[in-house]
C-alpha positions as CSV (number, residue, x, y, z in Angstrom):
1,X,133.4,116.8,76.2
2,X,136.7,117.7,76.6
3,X,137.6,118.9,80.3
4,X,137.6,122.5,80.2
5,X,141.0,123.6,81.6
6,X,142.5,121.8,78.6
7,X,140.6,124.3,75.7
8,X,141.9,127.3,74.8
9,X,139.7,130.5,75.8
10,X,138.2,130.8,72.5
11,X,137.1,127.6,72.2
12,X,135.3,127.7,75.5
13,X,133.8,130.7,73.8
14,X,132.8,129.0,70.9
15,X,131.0,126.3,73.1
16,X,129.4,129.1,75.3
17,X,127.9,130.9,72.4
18,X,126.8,126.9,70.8
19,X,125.3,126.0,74.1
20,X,123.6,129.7,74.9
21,X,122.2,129.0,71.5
22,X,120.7,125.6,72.2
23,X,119.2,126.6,75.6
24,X,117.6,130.5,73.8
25,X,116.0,127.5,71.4
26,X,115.1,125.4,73.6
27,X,113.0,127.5,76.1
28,X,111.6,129.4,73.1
29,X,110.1,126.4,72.3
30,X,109.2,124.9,75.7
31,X,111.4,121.9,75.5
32,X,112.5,120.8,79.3
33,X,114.2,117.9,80.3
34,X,117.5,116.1,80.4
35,X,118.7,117.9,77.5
36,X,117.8,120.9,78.7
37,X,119.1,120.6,82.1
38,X,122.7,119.4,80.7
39,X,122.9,122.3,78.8
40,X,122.1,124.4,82.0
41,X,125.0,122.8,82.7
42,X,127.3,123.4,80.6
43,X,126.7,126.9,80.4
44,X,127.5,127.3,84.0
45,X,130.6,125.0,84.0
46,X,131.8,127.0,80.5
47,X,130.8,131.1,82.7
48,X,133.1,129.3,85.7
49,X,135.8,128.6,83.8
50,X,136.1,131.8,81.5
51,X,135.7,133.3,85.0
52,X,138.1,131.5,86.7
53,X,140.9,132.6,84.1
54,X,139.8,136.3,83.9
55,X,140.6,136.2,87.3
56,X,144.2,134.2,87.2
57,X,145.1,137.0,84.6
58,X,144.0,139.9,87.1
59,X,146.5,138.2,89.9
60,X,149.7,140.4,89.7
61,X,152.9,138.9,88.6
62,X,151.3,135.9,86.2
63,X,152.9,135.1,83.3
64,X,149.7,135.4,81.3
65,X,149.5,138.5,79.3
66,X,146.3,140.3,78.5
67,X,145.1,142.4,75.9
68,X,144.9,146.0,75.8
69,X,141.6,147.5,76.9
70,X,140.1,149.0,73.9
71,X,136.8,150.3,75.4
């Protein structure tokens, strides 16, 4: 896998929903293991690193714009 800082946000998005979908399967069907425990992984490395640049963007006087908040 790529190192994360070097994806765009979407992609680690895309990867986060892939690997979420993997582990839902996998402890639906009571598979443990190396597999499951890389995904485990993954997931957490993918949640820190969305994280990480929510938070970058909510330090004032970054050059990264955000979107609009529609809610």
């Amino acid at each position: 896998m790529q190192e994360l800082h070097s994806l765009e946000t979407t992609q680690l998005i895309d990867l986060l929903a892939n690997y979420t979908s993997d582990y839902t399967r996998m402890i639906t069907n009571n598979i443990t293991g190396a597999e499951y425990e890389k995904c485990k992984l993954v997931i957490k490395a993918l949640q820190a690193e969305i994280e990480f640049r929510r938070n970058i963007a909510d330090i004032p006087n970054t050059n990264i714009t955000r979107l609009p908040d529609f809610s």
